[in-house]
Structures are given as C-alpha cells and as structure tokens.
PyMOL Python script that loads the backbone (N, CA, C, O; Angstrom):
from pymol import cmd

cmd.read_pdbstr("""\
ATOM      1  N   UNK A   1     100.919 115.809 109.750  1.00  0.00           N
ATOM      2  CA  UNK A   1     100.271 114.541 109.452  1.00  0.00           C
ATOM      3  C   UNK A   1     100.183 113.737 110.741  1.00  0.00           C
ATOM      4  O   UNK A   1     101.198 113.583 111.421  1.00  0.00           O
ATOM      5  N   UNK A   2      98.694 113.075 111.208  1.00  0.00           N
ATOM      6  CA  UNK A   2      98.740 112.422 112.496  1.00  0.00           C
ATOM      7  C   UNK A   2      98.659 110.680 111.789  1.00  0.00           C
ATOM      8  O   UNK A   2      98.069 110.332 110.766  1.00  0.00           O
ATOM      9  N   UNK A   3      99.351 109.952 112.606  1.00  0.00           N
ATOM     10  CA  UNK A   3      99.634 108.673 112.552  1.00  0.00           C
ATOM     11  C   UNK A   3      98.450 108.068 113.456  1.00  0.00           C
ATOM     12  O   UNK A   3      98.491 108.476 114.617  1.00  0.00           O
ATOM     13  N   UNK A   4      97.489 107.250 113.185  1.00  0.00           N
ATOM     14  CA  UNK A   4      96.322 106.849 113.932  1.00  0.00           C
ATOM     15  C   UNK A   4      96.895 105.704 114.636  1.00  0.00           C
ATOM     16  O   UNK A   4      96.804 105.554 115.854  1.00  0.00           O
ATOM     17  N   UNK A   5      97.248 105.225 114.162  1.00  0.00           N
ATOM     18  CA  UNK A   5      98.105 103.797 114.763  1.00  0.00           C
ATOM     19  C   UNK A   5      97.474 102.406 114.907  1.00  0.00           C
ATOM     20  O   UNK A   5      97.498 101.428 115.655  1.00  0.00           O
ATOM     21  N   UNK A   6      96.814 102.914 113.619  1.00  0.00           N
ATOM     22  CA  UNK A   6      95.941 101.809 112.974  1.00  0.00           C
ATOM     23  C   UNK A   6      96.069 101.420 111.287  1.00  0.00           C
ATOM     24  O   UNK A   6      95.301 100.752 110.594  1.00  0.00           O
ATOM     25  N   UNK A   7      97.256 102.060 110.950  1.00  0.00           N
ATOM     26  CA  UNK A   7      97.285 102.084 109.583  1.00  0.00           C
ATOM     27  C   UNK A   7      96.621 102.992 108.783  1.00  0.00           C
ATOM     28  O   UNK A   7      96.606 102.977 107.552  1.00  0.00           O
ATOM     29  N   UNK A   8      95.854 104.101 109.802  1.00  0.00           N
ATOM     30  CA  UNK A   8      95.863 104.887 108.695  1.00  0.00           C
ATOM     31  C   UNK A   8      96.501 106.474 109.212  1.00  0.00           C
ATOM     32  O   UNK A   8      97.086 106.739 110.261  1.00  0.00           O
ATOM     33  N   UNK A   9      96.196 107.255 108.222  1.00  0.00           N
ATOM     34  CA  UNK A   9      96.641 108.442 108.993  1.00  0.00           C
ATOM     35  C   UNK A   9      95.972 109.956 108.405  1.00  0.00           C
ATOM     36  O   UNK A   9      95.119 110.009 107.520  1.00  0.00           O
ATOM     37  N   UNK A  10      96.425 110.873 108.944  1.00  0.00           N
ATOM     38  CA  UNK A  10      95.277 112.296 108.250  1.00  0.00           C
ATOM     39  C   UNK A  10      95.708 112.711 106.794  1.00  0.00           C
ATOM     40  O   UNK A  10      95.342 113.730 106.208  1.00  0.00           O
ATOM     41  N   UNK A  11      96.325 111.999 106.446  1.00  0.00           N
ATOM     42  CA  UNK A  11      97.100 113.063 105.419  1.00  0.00           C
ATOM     43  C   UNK A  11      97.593 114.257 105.641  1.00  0.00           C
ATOM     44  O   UNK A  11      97.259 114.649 106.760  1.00  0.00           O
ATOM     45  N   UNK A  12      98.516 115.326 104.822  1.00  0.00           N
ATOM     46  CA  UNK A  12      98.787 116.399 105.362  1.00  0.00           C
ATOM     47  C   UNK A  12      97.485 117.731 105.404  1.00  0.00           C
ATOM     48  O   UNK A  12      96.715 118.141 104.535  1.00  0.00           O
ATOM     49  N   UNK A  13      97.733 118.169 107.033  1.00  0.00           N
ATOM     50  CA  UNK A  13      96.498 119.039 107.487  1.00  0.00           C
ATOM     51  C   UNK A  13      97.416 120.651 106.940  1.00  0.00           C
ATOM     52  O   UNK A  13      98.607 120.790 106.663  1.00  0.00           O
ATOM     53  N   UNK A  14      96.447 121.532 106.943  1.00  0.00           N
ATOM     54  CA  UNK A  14      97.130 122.993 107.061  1.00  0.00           C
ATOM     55  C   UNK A  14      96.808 123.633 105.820  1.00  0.00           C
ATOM     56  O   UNK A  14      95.696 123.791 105.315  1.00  0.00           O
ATOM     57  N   UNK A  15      97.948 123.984 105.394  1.00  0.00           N
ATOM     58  CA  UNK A  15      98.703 125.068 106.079  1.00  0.00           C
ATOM     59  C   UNK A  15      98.905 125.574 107.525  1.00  0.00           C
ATOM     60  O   UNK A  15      97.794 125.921 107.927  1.00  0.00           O
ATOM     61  N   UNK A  16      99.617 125.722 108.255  1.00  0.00           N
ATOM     62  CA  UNK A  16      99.776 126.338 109.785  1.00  0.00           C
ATOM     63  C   UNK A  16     100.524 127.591 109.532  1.00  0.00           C
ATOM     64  O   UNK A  16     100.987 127.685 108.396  1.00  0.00           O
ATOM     65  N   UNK A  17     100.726 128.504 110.289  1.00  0.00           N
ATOM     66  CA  UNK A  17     102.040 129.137 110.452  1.00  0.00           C
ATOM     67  C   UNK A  17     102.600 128.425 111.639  1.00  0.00           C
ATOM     68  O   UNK A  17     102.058 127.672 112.448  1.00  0.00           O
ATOM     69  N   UNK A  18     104.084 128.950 111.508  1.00  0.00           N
ATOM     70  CA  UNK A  18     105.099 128.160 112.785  1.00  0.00           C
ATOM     71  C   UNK A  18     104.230 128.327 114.332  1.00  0.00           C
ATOM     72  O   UNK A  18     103.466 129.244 114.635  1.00  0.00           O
ATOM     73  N   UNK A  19     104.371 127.896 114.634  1.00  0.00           N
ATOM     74  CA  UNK A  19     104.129 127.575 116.303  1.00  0.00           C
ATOM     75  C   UNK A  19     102.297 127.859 116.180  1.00  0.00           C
ATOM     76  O   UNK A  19     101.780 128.225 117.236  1.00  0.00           O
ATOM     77  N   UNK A  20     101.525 127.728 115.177  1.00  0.00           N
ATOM     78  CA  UNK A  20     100.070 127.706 115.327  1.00  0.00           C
ATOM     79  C   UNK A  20      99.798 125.713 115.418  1.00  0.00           C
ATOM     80  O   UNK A  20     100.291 124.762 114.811  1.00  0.00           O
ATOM     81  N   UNK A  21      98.741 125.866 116.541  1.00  0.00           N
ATOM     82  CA  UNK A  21      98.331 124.113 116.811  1.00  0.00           C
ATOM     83  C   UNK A  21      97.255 123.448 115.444  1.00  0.00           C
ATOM     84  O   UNK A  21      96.287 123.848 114.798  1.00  0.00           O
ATOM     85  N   UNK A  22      98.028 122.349 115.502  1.00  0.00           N
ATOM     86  CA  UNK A  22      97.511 122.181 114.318  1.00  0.00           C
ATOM     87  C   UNK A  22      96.277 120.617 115.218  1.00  0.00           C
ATOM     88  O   UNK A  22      96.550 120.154 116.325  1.00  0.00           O
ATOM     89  N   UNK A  23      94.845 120.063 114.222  1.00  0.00           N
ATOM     90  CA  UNK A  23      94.275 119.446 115.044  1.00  0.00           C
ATOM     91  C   UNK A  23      93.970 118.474 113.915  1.00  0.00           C
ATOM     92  O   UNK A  23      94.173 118.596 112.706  1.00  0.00           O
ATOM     93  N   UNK A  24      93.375 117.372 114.687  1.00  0.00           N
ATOM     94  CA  UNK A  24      92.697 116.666 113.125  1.00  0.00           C
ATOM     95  C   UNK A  24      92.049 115.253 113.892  1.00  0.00           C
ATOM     96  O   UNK A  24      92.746 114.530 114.605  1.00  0.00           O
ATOM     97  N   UNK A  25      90.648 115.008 113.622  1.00  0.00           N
ATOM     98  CA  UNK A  25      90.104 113.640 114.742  1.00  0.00           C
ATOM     99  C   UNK A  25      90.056 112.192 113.806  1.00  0.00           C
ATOM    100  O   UNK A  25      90.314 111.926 112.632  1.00  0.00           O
ATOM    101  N   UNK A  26      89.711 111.632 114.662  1.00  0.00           N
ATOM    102  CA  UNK A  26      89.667 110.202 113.720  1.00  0.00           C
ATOM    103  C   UNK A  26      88.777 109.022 114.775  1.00  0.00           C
ATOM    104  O   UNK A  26      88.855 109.119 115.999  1.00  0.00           O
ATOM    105  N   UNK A  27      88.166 108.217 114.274  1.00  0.00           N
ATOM    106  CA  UNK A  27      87.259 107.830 114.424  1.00  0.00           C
ATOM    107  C   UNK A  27      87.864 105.988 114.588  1.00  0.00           C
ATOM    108  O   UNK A  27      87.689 105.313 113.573  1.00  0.00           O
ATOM    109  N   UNK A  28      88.568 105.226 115.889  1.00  0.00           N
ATOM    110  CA  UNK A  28      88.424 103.802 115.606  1.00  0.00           C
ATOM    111  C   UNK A  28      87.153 103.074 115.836  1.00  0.00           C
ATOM    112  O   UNK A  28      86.133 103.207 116.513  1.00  0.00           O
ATOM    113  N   UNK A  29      87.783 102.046 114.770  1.00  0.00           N
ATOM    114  CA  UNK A  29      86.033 101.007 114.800  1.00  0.00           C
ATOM    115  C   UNK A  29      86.496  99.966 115.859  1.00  0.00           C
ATOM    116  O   UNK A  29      85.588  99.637 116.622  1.00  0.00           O
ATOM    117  N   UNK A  30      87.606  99.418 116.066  1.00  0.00           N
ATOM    118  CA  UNK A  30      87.932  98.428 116.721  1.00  0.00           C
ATOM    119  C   UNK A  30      88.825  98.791 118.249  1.00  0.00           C
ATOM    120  O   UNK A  30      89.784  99.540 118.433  1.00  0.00           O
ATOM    121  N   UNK A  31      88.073  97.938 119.181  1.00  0.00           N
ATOM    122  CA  UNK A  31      88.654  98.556 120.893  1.00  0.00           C
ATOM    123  C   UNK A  31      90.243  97.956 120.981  1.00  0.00           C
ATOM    124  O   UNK A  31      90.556  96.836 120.575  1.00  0.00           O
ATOM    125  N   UNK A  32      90.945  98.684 121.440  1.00  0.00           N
ATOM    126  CA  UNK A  32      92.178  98.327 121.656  1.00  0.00           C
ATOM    127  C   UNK A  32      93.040  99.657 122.000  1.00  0.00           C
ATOM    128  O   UNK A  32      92.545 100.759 122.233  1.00  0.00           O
ATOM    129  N   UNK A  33      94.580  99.311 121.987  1.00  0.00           N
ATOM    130  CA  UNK A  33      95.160 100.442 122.559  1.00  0.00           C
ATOM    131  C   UNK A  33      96.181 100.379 120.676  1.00  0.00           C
ATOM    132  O   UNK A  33      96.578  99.521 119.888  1.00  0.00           O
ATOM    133  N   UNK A  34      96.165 102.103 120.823  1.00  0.00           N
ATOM    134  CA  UNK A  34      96.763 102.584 119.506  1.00  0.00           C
ATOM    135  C   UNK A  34      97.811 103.754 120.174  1.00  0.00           C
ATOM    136  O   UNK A  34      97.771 104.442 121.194  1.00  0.00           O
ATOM    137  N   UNK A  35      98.702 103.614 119.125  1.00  0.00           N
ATOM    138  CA  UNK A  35      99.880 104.681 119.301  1.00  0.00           C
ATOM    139  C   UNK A  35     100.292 105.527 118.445  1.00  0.00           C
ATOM    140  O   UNK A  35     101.027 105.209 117.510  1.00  0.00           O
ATOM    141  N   UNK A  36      99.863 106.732 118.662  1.00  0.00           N
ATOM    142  CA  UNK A  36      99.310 107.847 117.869  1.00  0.00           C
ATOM    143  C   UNK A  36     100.793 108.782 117.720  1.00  0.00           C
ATOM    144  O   UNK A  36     101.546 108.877 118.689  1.00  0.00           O
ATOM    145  N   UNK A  37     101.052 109.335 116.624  1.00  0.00           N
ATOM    146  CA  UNK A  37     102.344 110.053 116.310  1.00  0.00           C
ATOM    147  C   UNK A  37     101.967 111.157 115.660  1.00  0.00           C
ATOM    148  O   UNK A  37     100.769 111.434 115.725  1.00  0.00           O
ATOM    149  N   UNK A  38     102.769 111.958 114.967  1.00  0.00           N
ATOM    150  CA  UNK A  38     102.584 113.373 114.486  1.00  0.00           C
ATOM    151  C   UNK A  38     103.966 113.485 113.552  1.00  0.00           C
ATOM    152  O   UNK A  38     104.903 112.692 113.646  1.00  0.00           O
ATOM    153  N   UNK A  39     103.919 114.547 112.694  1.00  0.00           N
ATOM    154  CA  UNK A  39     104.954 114.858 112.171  1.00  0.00           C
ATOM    155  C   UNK A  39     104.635 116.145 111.276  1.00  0.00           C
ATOM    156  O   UNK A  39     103.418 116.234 111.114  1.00  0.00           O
ATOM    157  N   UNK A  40     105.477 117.359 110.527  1.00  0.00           N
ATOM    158  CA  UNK A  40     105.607 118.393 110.185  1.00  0.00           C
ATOM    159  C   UNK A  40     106.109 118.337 109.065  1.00  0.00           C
ATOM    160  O   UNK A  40     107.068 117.615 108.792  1.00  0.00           O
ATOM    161  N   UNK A  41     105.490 119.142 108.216  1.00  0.00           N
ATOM    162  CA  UNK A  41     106.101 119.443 106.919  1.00  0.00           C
ATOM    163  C   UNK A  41     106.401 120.938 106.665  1.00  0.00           C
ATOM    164  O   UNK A  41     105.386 121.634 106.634  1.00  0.00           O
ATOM    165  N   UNK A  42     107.750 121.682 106.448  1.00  0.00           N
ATOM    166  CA  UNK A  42     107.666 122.975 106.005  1.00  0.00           C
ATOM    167  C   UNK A  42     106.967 123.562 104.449  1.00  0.00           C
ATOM    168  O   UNK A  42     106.373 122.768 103.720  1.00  0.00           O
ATOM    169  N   UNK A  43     107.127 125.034 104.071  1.00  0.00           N
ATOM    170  CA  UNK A  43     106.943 124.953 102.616  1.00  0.00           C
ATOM    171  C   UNK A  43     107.971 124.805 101.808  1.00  0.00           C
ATOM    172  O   UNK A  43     107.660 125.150 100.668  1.00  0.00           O
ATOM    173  N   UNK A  44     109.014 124.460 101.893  1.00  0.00           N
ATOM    174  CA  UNK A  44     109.805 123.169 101.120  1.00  0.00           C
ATOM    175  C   UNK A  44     110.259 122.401 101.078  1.00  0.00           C
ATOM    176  O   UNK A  44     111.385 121.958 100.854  1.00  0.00           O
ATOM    177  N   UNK A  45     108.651 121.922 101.486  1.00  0.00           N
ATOM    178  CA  UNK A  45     108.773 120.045 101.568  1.00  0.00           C
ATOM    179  C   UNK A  45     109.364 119.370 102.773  1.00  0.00           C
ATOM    180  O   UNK A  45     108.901 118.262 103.044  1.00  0.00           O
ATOM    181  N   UNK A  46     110.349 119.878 103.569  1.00  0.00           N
ATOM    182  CA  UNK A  46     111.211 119.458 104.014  1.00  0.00           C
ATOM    183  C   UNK A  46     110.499 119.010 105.828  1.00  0.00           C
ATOM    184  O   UNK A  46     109.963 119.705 106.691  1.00  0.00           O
ATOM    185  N   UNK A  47     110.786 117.825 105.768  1.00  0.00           N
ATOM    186  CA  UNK A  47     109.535 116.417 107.199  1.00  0.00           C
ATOM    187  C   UNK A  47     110.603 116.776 108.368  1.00  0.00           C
ATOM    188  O   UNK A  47     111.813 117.001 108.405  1.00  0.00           O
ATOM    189  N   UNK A  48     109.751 116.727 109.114  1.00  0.00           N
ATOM    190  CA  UNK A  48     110.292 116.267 110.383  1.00  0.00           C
ATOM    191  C   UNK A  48     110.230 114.928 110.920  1.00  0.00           C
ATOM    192  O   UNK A  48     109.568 114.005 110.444  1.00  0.00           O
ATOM    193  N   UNK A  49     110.976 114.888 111.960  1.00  0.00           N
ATOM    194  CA  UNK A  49     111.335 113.627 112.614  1.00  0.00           C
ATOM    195  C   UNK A  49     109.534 113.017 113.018  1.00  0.00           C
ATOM    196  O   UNK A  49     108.553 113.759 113.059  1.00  0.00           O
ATOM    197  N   UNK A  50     109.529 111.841 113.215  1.00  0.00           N
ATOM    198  CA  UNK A  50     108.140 111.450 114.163  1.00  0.00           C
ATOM    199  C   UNK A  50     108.147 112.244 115.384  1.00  0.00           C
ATOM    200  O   UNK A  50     109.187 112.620 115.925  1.00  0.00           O
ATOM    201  N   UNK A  51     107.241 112.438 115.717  1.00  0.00           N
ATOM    202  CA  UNK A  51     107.189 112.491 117.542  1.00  0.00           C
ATOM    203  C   UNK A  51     107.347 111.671 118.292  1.00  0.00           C
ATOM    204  O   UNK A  51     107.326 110.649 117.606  1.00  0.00           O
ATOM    205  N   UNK A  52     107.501 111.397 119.289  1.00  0.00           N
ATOM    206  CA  UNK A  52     107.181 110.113 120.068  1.00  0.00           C
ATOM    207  C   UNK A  52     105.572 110.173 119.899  1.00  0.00           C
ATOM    208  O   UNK A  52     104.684 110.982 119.629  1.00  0.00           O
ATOM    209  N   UNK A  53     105.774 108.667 120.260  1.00  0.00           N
ATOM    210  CA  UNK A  53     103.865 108.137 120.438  1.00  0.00           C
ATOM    211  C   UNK A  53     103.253 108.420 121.927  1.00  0.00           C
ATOM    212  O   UNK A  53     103.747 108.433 123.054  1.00  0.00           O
ATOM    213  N   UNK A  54     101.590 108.701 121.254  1.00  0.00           N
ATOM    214  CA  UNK A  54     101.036 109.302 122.715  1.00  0.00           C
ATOM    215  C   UNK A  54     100.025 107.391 122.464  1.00  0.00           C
ATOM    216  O   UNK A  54      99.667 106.780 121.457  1.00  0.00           O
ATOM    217  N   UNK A  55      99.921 107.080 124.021  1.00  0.00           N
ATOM    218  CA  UNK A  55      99.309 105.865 123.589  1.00  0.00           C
ATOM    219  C   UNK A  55      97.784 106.104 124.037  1.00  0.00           C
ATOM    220  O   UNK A  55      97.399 106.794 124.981  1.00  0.00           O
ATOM    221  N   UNK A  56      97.077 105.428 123.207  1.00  0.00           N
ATOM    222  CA  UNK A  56      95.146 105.653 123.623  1.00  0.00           C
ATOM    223  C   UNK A  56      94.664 104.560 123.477  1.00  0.00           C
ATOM    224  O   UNK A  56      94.913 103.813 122.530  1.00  0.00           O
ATOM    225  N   UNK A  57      93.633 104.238 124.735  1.00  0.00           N
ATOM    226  CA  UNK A  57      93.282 102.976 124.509  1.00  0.00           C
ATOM    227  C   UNK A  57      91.685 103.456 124.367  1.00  0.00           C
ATOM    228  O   UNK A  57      91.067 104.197 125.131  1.00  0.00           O
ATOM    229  N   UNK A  58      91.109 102.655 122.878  1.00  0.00           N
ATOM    230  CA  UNK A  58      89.878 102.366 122.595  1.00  0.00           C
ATOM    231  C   UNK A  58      88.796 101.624 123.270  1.00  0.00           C
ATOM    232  O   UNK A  58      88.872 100.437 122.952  1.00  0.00           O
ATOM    233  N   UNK A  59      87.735 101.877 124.146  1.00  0.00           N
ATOM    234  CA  UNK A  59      87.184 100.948 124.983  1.00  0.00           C
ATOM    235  C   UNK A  59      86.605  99.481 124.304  1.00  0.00           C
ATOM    236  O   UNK A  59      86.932  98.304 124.458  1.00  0.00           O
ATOM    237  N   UNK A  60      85.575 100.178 123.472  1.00  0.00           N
ATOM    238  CA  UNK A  60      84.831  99.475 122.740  1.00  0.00           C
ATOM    239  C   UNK A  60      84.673  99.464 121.549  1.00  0.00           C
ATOM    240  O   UNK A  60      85.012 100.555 121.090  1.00  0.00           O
ATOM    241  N   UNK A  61      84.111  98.363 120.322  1.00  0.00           N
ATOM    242  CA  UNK A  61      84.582  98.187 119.272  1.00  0.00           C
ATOM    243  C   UNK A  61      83.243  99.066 118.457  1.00  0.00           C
ATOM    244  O   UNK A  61      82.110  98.608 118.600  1.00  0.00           O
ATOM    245  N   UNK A  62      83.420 100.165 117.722  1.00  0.00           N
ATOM    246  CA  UNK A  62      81.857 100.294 116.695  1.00  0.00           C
ATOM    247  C   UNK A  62      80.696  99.572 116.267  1.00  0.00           C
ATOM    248  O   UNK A  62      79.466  99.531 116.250  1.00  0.00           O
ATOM    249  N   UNK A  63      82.184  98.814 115.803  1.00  0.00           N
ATOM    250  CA  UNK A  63      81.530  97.722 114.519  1.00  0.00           C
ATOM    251  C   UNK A  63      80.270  96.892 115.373  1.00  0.00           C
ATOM    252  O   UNK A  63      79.203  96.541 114.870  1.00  0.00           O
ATOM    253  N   UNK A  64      80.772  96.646 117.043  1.00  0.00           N
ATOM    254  CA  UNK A  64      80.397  95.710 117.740  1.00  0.00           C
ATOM    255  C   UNK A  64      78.625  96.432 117.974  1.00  0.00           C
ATOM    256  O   UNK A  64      77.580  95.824 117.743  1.00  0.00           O
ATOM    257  N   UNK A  65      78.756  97.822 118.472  1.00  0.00           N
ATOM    258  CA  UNK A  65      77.812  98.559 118.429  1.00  0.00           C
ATOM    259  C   UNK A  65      76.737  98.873 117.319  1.00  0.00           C
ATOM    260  O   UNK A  65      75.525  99.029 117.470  1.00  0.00           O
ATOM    261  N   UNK A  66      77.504  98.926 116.141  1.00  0.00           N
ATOM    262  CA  UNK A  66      76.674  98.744 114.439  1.00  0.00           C
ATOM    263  C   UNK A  66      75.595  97.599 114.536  1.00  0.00           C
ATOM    264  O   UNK A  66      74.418  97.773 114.218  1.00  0.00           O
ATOM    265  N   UNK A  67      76.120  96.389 115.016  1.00  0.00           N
ATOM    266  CA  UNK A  67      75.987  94.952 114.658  1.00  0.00           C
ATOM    267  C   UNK A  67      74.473  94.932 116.081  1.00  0.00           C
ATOM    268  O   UNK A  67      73.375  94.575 115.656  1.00  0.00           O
ATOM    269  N   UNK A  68      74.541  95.180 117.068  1.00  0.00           N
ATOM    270  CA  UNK A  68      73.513  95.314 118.147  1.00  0.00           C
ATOM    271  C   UNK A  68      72.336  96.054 117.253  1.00  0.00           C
ATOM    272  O   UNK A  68      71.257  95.698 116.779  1.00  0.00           O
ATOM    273  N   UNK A  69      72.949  97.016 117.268  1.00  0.00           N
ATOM    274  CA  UNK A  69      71.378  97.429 116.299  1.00  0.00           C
ATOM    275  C   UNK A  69      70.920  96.993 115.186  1.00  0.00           C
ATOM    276  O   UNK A  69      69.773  97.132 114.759  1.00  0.00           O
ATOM    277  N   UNK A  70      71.717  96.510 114.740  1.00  0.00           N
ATOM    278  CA  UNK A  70      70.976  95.744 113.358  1.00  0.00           C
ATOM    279  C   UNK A  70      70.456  94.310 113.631  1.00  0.00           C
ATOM    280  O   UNK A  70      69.509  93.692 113.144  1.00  0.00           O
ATOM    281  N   UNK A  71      71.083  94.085 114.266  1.00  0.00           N
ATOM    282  CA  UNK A  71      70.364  92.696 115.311  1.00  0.00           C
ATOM    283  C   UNK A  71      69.152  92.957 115.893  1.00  0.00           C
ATOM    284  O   UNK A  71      68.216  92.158 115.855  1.00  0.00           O
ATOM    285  N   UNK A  72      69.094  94.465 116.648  1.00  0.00           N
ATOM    286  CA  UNK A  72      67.919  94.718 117.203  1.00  0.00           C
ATOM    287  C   UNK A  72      66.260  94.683 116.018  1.00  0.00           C
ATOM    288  O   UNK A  72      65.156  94.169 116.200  1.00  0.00           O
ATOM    289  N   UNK A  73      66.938  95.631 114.660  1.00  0.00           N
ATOM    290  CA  UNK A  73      65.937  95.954 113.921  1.00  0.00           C
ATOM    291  C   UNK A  73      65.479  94.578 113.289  1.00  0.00           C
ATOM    292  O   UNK A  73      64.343  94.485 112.825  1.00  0.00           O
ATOM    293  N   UNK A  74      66.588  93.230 113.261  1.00  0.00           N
ATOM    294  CA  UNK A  74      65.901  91.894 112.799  1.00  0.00           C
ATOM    295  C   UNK A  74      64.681  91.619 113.598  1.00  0.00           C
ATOM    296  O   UNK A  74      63.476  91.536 113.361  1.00  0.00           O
ATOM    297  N   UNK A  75      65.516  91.502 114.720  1.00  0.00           N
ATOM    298  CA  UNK A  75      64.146  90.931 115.738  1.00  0.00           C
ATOM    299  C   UNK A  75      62.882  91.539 116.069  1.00  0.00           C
ATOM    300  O   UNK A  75      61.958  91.031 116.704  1.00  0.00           O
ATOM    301  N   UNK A  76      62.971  92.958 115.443  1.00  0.00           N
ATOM    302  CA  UNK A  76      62.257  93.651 115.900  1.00  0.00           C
ATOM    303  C   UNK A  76      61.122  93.350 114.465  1.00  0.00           C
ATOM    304  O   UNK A  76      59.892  93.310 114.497  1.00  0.00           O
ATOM    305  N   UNK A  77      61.968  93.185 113.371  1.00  0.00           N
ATOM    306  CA  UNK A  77      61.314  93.229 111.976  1.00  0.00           C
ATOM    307  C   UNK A  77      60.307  91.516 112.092  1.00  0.00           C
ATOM    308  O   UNK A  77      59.170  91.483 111.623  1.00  0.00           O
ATOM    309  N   UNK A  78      60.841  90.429 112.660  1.00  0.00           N
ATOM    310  CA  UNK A  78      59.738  89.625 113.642  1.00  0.00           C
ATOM    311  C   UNK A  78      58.734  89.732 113.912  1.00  0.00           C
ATOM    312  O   UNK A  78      57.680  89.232 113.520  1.00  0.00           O
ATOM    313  N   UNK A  79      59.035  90.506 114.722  1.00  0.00           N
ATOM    314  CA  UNK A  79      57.551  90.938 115.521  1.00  0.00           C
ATOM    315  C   UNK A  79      56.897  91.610 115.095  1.00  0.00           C
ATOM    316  O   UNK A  79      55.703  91.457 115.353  1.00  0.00           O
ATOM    317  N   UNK A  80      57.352  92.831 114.125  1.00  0.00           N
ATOM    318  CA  UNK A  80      56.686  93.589 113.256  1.00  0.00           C
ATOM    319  C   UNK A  80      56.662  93.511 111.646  1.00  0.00           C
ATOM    320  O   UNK A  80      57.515  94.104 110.986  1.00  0.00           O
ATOM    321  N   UNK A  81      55.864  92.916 111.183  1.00  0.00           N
ATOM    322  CA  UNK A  81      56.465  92.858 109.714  1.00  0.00           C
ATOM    323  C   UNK A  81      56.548  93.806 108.788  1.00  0.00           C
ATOM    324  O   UNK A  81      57.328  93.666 107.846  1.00  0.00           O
ATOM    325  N   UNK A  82      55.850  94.783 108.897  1.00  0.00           N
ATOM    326  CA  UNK A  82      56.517  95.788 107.817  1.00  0.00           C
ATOM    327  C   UNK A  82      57.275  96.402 107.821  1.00  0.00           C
ATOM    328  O   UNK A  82      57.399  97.275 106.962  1.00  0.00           O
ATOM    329  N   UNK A  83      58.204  96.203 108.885  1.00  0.00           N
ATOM    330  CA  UNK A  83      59.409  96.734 109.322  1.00  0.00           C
ATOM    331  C   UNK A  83      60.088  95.930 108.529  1.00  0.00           C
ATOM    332  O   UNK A  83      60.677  96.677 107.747  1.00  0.00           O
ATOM    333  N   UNK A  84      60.348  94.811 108.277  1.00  0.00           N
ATOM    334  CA  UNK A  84      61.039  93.824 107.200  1.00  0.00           C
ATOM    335  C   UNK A  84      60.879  94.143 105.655  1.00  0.00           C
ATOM    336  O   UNK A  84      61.764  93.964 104.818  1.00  0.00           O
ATOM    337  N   UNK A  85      59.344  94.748 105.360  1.00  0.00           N
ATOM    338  CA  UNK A  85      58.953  95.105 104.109  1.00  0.00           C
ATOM    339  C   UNK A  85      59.579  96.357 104.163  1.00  0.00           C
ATOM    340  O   UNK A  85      60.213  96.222 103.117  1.00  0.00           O
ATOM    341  N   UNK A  86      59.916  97.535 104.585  1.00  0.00           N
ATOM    342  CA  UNK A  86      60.733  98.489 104.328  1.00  0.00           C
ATOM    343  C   UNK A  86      61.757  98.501 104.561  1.00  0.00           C
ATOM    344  O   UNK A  86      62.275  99.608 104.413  1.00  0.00           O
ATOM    345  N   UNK A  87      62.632  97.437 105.020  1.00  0.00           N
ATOM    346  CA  UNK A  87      63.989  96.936 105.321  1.00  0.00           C
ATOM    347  C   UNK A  87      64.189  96.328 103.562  1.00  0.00           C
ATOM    348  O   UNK A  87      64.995  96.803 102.762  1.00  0.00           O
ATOM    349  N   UNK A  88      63.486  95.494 103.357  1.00  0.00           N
ATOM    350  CA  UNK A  88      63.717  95.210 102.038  1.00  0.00           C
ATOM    351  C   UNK A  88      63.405  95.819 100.840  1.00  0.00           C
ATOM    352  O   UNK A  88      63.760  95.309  99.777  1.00  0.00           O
TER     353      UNK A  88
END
""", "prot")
cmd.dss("prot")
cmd.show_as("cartoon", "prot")
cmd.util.cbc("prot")
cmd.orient("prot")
C-alpha cells in the first residue's frame, strides 16, 4: 500500500511474490511537497512497519491548469458564439 501524502493512498496493490517490485502512480492536483511511504502485507494478513518517507515536491497545481483552459474556452466563447451555444 503507497501512502500519497496527501490523504490518500493506493489501497492494497498485488499480489507480489517476496522480493518482486511492486508499483502503483498517482496523480496530485495541488503543487507542494508530499511525503510518500509504503508498507507490506503478507498472506496472513500480517503489515509491516511504514517505510521511511521519500519526499516529492509537486511543481504546479492541476486544478490551476484545468481553470486556464476553461477560462480560455470563455473568452474564446466571446468572440465566437457558438462556441457558447455548444458549451451550453
């Protein structure tokens, strides 16, 4: 299970066998620095410790990027109006 360090996390990935790498991505919306952890489950049940945290810093925010383009298609829906009529 990877710890995003954003509150959320992968849930448990696998099956693995022992010593096979296990992977799993994740996607932040918001720029900042996150501290990412890991942890192991056998098949009975039985967790391992956390890892230590690997730290990653996010440049830029999605959301911030989402919001530009939809800003773009307003202004653009302006100048063009049926761009507004198939927006709506």
């Amino acid at each position: 299970m990877f710890d995003w360090g954003d509150g959320t996390n992968s849930g448990w990935v696998g099956p693995y066998n022992s010593g096979q790498t296990a992977s799993a991505s994740h996607t932040w919306l918001i720029k900042g620095t996150y501290q990412i952890r890991v942890k192991a489950k056998d098949t009975t049940d039985l967790e391992s410790p956390w890892s230590e945290t690997l730290s990653i810093t996010i440049p830029r925010d999605r959301s911030y990027n989402n919001y530009r383009f939809f800003n773009f298609i307003n202004r653009l829906s302006e100048l063009i109006p049926i761009i507004k009529i198939l927006i709506n």
